[in-house]
TORDREN-897527 format. One record per residue (C-alpha): x, y, z; residue in one letter. Coordinates in Angstrom, 3 decimals, decimal comma. Last residue first. Layout:
! TORDREN-897527
PT        xx        yy        zz  migu
PT         X         Y         Z     a
...
! end
This chain:
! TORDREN-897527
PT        xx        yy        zz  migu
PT   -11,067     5,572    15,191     x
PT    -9,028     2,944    12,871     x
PT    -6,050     1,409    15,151     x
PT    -2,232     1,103    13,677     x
PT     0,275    -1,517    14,702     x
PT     3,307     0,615    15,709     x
PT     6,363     1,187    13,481     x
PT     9,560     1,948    15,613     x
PT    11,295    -1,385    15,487     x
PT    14,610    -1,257    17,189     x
PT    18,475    -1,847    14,865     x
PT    17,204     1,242    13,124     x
PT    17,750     0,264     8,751     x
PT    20,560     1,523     6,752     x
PT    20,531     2,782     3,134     x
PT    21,916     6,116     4,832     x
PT    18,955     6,368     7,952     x
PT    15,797     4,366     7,900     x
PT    13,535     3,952    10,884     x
PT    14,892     7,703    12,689     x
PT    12,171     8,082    15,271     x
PT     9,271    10,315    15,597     x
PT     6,347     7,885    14,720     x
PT     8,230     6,105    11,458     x
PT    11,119     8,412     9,999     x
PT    12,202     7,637     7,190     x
PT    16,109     9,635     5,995     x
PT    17,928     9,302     2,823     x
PT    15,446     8,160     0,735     x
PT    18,075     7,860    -2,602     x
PT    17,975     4,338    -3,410     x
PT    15,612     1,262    -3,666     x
PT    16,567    -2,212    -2,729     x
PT    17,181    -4,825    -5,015     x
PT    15,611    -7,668    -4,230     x
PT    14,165    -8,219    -7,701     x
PT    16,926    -9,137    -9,651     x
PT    15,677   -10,527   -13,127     x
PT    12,420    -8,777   -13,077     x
PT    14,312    -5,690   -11,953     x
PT    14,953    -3,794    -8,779     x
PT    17,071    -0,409    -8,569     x
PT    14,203     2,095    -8,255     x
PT    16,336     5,229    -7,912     x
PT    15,795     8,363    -5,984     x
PT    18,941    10,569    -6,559     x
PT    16,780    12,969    -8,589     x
PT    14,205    13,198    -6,325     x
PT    16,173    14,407    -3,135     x
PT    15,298    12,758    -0,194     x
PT    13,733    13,078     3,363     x
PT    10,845    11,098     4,464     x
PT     8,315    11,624     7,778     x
PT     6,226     9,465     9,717     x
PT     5,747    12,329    12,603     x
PT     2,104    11,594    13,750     x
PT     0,158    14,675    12,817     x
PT    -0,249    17,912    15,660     x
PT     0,993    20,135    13,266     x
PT     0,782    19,273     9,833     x
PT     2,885    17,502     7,162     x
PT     0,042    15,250     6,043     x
PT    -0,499    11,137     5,208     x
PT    -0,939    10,777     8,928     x
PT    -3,749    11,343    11,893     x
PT    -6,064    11,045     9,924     x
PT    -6,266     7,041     8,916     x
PT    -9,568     6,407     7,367     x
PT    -8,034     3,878     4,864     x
PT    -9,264     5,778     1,980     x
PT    -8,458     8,943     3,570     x
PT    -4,448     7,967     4,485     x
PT    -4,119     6,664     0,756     x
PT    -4,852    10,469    -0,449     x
PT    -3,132    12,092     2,045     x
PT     0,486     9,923     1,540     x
PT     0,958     8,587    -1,744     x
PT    -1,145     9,798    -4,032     x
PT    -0,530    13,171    -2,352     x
PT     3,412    12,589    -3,001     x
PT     2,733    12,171    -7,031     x
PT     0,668    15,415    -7,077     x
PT     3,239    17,254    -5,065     x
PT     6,514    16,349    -7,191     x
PT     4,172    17,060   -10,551     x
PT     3,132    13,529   -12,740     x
PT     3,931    12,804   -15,927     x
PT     7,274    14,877   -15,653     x
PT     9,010    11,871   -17,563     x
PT    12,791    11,504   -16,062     x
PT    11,663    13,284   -12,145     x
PT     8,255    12,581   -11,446     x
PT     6,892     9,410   -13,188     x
PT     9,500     7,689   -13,796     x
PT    11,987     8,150   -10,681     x
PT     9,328     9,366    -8,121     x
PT     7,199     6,893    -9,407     x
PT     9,841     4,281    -9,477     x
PT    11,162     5,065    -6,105     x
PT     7,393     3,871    -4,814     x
PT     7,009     0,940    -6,489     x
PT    10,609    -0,014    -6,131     x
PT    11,032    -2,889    -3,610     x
PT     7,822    -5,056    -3,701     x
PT     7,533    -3,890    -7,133     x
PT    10,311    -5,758    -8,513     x
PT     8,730    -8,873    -8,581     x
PT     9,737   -12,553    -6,592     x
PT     7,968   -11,890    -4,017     x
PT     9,851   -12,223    -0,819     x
PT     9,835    -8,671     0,775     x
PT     6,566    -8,284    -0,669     x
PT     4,793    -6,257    -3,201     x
PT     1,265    -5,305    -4,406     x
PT     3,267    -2,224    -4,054     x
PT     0,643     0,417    -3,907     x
PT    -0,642     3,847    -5,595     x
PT    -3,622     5,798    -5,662     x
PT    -6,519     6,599    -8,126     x
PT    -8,655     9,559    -7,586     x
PT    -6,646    11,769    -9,321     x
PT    -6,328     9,573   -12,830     x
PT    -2,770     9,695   -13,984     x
PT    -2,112     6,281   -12,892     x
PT    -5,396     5,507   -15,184     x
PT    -3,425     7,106   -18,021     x
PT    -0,386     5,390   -17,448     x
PT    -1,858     1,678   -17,155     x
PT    -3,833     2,373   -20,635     x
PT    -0,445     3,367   -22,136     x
PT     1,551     0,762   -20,683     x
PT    -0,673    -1,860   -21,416     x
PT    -0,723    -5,127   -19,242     x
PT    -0,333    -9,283   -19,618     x
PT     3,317    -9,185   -18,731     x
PT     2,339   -12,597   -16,018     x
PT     5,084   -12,676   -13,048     x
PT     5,180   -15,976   -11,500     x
PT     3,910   -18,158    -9,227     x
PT     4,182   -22,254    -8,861     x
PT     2,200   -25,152    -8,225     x
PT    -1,322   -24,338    -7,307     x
PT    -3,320   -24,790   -10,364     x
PT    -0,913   -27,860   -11,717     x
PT     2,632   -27,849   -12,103     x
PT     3,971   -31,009   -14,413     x
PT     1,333   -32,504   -15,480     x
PT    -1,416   -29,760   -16,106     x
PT     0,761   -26,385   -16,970     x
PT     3,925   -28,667   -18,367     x
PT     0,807   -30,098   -20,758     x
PT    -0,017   -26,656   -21,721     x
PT     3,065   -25,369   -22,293     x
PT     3,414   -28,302   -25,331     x
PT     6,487   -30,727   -23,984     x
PT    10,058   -30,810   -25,090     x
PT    11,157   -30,120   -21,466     x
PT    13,826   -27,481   -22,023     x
PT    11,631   -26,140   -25,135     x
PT     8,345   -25,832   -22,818     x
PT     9,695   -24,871   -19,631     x
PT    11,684   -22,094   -21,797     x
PT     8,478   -20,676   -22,872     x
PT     6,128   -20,791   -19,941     x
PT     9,518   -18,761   -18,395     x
PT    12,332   -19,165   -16,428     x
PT    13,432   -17,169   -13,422     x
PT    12,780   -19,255   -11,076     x
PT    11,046   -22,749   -12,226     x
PT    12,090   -25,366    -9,201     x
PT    11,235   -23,118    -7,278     x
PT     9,165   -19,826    -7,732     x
PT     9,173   -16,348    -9,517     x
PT     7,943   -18,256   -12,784     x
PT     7,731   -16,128   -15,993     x
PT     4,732   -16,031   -18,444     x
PT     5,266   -14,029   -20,918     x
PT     6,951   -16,137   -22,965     x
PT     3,902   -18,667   -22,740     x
PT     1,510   -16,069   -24,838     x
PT     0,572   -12,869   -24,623     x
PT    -2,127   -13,225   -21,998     x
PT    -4,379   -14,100   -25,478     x
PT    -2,204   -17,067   -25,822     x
PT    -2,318   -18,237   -22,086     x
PT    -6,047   -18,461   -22,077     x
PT    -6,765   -20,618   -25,328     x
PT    -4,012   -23,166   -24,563     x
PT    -5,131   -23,005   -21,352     x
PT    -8,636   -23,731   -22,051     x
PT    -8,050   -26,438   -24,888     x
PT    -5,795   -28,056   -22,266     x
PT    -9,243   -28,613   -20,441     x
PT   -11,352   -29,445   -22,468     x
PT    -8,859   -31,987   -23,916     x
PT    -8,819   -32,940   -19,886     x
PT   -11,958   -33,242   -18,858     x
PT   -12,786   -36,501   -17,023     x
PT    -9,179   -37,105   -15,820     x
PT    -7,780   -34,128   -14,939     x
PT   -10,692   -32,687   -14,276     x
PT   -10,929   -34,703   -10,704     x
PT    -7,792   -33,827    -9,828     x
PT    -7,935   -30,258   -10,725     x
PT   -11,351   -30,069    -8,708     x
PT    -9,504   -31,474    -6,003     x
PT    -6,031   -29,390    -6,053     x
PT    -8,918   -26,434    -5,976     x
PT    -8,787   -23,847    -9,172     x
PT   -10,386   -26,691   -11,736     x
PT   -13,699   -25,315   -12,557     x
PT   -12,964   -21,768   -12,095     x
PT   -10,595   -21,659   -15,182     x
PT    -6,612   -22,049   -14,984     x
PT    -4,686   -19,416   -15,816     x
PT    -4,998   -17,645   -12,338     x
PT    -4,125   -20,711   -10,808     x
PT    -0,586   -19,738   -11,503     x
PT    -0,320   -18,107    -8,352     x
PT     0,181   -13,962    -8,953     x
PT     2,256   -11,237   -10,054     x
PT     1,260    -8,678   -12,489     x
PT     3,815    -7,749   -15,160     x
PT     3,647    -3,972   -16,739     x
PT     4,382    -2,282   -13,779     x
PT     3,681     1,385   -11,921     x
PT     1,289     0,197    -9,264     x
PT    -2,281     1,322    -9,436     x
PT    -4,809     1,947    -6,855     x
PT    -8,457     2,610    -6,545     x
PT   -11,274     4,648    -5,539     x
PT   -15,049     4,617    -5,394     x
PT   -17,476     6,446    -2,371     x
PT   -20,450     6,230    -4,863     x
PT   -23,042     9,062    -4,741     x
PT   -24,498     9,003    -8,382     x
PT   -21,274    11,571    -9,796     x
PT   -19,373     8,796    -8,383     x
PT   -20,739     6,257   -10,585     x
PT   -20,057     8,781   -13,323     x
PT   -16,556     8,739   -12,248     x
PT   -16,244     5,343   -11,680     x
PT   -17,516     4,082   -15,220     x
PT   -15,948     7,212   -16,959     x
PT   -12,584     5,979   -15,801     x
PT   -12,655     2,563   -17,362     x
PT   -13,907     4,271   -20,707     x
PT   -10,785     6,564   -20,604     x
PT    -8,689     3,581   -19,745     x
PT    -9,786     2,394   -23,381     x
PT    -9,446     5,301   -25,040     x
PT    -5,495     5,249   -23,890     x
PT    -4,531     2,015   -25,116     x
PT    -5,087    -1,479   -24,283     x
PT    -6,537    -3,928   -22,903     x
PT    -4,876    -7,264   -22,426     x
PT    -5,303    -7,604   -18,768     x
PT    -7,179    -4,402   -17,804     x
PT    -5,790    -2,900   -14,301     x
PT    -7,092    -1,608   -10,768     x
PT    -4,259    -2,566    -8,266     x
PT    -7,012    -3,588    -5,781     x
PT   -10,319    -1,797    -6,259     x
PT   -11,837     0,575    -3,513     x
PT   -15,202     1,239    -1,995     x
PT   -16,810     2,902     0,611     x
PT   -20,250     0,791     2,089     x
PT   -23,994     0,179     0,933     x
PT   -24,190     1,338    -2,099     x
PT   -20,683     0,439    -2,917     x
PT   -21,971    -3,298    -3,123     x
PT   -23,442    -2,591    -6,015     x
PT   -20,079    -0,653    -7,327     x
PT   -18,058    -3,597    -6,658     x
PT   -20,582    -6,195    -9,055     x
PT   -20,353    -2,873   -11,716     x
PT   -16,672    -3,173   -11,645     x
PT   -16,622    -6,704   -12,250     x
PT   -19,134    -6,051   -14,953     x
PT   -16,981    -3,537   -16,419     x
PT   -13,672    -5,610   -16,843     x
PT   -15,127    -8,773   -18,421     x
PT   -13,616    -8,303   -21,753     x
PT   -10,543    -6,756   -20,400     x
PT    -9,764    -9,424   -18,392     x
PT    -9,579    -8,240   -14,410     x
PT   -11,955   -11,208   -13,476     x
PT   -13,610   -11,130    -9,819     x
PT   -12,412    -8,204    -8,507     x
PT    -9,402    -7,816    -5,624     x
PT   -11,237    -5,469    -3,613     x
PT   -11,021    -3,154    -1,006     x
PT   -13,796    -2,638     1,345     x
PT   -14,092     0,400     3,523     x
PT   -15,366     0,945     7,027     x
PT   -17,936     3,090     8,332     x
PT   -19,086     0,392    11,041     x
PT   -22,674    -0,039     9,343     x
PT   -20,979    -0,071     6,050     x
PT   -18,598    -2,613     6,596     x
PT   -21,828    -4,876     7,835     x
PT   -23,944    -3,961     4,732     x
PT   -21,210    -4,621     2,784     x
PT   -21,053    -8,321     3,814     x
PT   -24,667    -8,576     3,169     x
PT   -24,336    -7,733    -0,049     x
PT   -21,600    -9,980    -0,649     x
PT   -23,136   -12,584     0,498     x
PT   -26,783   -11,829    -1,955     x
PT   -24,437   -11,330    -4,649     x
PT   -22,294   -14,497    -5,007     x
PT   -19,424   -15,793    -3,422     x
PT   -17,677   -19,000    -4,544     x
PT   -14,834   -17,035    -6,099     x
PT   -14,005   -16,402    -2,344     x
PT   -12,705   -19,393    -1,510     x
PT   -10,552   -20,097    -3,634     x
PT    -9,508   -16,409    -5,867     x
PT   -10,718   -14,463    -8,526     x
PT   -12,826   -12,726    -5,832     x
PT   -10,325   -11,833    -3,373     x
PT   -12,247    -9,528    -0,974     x
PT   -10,825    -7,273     1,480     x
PT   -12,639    -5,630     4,625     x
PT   -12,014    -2,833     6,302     x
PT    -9,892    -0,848     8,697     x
PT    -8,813    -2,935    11,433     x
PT    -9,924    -2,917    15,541     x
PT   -13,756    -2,254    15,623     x
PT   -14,027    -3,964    11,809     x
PT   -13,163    -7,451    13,245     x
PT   -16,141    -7,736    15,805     x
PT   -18,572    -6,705    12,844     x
PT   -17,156    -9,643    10,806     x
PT   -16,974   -12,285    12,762     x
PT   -20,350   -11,566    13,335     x
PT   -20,932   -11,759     9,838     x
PT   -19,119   -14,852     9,287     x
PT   -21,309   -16,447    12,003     x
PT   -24,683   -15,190    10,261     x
PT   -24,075   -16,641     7,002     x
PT   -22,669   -19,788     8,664     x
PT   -26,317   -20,091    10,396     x
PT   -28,332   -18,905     7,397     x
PT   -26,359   -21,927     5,194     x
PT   -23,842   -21,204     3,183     x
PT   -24,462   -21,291    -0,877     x
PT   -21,521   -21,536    -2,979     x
PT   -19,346   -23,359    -0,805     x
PT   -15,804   -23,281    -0,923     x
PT   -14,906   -22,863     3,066     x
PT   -18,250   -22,024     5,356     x
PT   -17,199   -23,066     8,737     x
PT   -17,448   -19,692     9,854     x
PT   -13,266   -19,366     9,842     x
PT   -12,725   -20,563     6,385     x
PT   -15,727   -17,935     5,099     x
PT   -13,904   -15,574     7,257     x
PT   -10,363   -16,220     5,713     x
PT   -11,958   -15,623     2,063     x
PT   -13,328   -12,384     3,080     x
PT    -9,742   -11,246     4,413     x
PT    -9,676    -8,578     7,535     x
PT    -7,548    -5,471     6,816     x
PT    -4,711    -4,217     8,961     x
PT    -2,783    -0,768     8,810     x
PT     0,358    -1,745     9,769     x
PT     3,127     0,898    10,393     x
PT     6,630     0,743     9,467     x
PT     9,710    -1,705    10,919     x
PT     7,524    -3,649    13,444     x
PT     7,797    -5,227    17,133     x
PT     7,633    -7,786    18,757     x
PT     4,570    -6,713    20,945     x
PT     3,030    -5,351    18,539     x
PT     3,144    -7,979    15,885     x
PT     1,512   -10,420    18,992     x
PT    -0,564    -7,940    19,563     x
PT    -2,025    -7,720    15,802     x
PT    -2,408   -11,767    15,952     x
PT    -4,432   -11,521    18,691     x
PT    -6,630    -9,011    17,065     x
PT    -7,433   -11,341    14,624     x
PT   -10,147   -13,026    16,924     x
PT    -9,979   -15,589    15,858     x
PT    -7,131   -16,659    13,644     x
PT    -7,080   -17,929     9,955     x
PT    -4,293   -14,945     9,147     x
PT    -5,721   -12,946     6,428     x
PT    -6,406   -13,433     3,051     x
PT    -9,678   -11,987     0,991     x
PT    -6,936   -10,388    -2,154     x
PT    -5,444    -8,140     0,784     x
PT    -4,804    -8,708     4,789     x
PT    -1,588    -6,347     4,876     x
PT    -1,282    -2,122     4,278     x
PT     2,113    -0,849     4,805     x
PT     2,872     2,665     6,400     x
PT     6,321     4,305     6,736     x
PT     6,798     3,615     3,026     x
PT    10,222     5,547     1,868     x
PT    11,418     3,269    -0,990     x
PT    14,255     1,546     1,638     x
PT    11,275     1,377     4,638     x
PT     9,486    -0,833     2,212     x
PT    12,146    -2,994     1,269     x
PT    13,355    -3,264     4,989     x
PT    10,217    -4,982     6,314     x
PT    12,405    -5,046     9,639     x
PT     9,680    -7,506    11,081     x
PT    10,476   -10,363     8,318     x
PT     8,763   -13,452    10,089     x
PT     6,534   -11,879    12,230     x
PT     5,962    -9,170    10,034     x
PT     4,834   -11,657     7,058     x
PT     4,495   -10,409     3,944     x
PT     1,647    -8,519     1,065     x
PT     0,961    -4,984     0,620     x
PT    -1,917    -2,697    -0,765     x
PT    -2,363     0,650    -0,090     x
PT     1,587     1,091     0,676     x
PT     1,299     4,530     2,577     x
PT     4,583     6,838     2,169     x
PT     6,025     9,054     4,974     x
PT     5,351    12,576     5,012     x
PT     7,368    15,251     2,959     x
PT    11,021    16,703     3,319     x
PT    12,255    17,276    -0,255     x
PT    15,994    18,013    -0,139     x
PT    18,146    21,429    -0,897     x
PT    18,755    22,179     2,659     x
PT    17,624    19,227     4,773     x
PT    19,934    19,904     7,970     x
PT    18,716    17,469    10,394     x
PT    19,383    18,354    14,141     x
PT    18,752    15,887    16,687     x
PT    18,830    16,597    20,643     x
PT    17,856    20,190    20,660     x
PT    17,412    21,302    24,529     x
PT    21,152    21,318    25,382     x
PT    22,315    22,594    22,132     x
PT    19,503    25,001    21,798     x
PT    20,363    27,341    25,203     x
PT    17,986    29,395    23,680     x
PT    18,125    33,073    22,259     x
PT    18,686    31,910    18,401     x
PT    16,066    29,299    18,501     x
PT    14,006    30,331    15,756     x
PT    12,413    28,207    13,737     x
PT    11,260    29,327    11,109     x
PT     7,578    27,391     9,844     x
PT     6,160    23,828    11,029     x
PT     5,984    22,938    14,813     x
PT     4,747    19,880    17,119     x
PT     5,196    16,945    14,682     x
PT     4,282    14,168    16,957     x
PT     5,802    10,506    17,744     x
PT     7,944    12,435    20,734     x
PT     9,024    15,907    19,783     x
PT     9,769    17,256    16,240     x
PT    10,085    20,365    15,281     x
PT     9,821    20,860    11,017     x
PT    11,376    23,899     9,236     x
PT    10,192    25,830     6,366     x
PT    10,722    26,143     2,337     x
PT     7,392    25,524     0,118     x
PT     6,189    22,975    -1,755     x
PT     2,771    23,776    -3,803     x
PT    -0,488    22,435    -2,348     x
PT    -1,134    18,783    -3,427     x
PT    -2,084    18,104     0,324     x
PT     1,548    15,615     1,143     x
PT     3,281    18,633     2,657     x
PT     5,902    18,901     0,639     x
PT     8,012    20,482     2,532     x
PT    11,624    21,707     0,923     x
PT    14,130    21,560     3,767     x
PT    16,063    24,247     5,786     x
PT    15,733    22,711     9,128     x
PT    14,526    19,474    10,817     x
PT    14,590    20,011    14,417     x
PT    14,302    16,346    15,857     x
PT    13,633    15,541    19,506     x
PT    13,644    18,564    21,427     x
PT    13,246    19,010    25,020     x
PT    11,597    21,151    27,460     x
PT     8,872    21,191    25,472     x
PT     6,020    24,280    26,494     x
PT     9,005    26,378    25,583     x
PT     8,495    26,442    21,798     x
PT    11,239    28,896    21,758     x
PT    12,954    29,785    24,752     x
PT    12,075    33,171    26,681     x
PT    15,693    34,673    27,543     x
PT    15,392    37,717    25,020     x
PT    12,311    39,429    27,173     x
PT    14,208    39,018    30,330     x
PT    17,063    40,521    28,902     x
PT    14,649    42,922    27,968     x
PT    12,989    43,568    31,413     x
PT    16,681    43,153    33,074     x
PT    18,074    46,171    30,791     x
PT    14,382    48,266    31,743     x
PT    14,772    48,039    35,034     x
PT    18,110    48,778    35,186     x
PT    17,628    51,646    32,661     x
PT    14,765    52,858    35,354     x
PT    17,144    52,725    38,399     x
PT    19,845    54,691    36,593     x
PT    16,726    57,188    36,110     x
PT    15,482    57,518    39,527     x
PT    19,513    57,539    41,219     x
PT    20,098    60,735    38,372     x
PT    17,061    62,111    40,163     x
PT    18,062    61,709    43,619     x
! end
């Protein structure tokens, strides 16, 4: 009877541990999209990388740590496996400031191909003329997109859309229309952008703009700006007309940059301005992209009294010594017409310069006969590297693009290998984890997006894999399609976007909502 007892008990205590062994890992899922294993995370915080494996199911990331399926039936359950050993894994990149047209180029390849799972449209005050712009965000949803969207609406598109256009002065009733516009946008995108150098919203003055940020402000939105005149000698009162209306709302400047400033003293003085006017209870940031050439209309040359095809018309006539006395002034001190170079037909790839010999005409008379304030764009060389660098440096400053899939500009297809390339990896300017925060936490919190930008349970799964030193920013001013190298695997909401220099055949970037 005894013996019987005790064979009993080992039974017992055989099934018990059997019973023990056969409990699956994370069993709450009976599947499993993606197990990422043995990679480096970098986890997009600035904390220091650190070795672990990511579970993915659906759009989420649902574990991060050892895995440890060594009891479970894991081939059935485990539908992906993605060995990362020796690669950063880290979340997906956000593009603060992009230009294109999804609807027209919905792979957005040259993002995914520099590891962006989030791009960033409705910049400089220019949004799609349509109201309410949430129709237009369906319509991208319902075809389809390669990344994210984060969505913006445009100042300069709501003065068009409230009837108030170039005017200086709008009435009370236009006032009061754009600002209703306004409040109904900011429920479904994340701010508001302002193009200041630019038609129409040049036109704006203080008591508008005010009001405007009184509106973002109200909804806890953000407003990103494109200043009104980025010249070094008028830098700090452009900042200073943001920073008023930063009483009232958060605010951020547009691929922050001094044309024709230079050195490193002189970023210094740049930085002191935002961080003492954060020190007085300013929400300020801002955004950088790693080139010496901005890229632009060629209305930027001309002055504010002849940016409109009218107003050129018009001065053309009446004013034109004054007038070619202006650009001959203006396009000298942006380092003259050789740094000037076109990006569109008929004048691709040439420069001020070679317009000027092939044509046998002064620049400035090619600028006023033969393309006028709304004729071509180009690429303008008109920055410091040294100032540029130490304001990239700067933690409260962020990176974008300012890119496109069209634009004819390398940065809408290396930004973001080029810092890694640069920045990280050939000049150790920046660490691995500092550059990846600018890129991912700290552009998430100045859209007000918090559900990515972090490798955390529970977070969205946008999610890169690469090693640095393969990442390569292949485009150039003289071949600026070139798509970046070495991010081996993006990941947009779960799903494989961008997988060996290839993108998915579906579009798994969704059009994304503030809260």
């Amino acid at each position: 009877m005894r013996s019987i007892l005790i064979i009993q008990t080992i039974i017992l205590f055989t099934l018990g541990s059997c019973s023990k062994e056969r409990i699956p890992f994370l069993p709450q899922f009976s599947e499993i999209d993606y197990l990422i294993k043995n990679g480096t995370i970098v986890d997009g915080t600035g904390r220091p990388s650190y070795l672990a494996d990511i579970v993915v199911v659906g759009d989420q990331i649902v574990y991060i740590g050892e895995e440890d399926f060594s009891y479970d039936d894991s081939k059935v359950r485990i539908k992906n496996n993605i060995d990362a050993k020796g690669k950063i894994v880290s979340p997906g990149f956000i593009d603060l400031h992009s230009h294109g047209d999804p609807l027209k180029y919905p792979h957005m390849q040259n993002f995914l191909a520099m590891g962006v799972t989030t791009m960033t449209l409705g910049m400089d005050g220019s949004s799609p003329e349509i109201n309410p712009l949430s129709l237009w965000m369906e319509e991208i949803d319902k075809q389809g997109i390669g990344p994210n969207l984060a969505m913006l609406i445009g100042h300069g598109s709501l003065r068009n859309l409230s009837g108030i256009g170039v005017k200086k002065n709008p009435t009370k009733e236009e006032l009061e229309k754009m600002l209703s516009i306004l409040n109904e946008s900011l429920k479904y995108t994340f701010g508001l952008s302002t193009g200041l150098e630019y038609s129409p919203g040049l036109n704006a003055e203080s008591h508008e703009l005010r009001n405007l940020a009184k509106v973002v402000g109200e909804n806890n939105r953000l407003i990103m700006s494109h200043m009104r005149n980025e010249d070094d000698d008028h830098i700090e009162d452009s900042i200073a007309e943001l920073l008023e209306q930063g009483e009232y709302a958060r605010v951020h400047i547009s691929h922050l940059k001094s044309v024709y400033g230079k050195g490193i003293d002189r970023a210094e003085e740049i930085l002191n301005i935002l961080n003492s006017a954060r020190d007085s209870g300013i929400d300020v940031t801002a955004e950088i992209y790693p080139y010496n050439a901005s890229y632009t209309g060629i209305g930027i040359v001309f002055p504010i009294w002849s940016k409109t095809q009218e107003e050129f018309n018009k001065v053309k006539l009446s004013k034109r010594e004054e007038l070619e006395s202006y650009l001959v002034n203006r396009i000298n001190q942006r380092n003259g017409p050789e740094s000037t170079l076109f990006g569109t037909a008929p004048y691709t790839g040439k420069t001020l310069a070679d317009l000027s010999h092939e044509k046998e005409m002064n620049f400035e008379d090619i600028l006023i006969d033969e393309i006028g304030p709304n004729g071509a764009s180009g690429a303008y060389f008109v920055m410091n590297e040294e100032l540029q660098d130490r304001l990239l440096l700067d933690p409260n400053i962020g990176i974008c693009s300012d890119g496109s899939i069209s634009g004819y500009h390398p940065r809408g297809h290396g930004t973001f290998a080029k810092i890694i390339e640069k920045y990280v990896v050939n000049e150790g300017m920046l660490s691995l984890e500092e550059a990846i925060r600018k890129m991912t936490s700290f552009a998430a919190k100045v859209l007000g997006i918090d559900d990515r930008g972090i490798l955390r349970e529970g977070m969205k799964a946008d999610i890169i894999i690469f090693n640095p030193d393969k990442v390569r920013a292949r485009a150039s001013y003289t071949d600026p399609f070139l798509l970046a190298e070495g991010f081996d695997i993006v990941m947009v909401n779960g799903r494989k976007a961008w997988d060996n220099q290839k993108h998915s055949d579906q579009l798994w970037g969704k059009v994304l909502k503030p809260n």
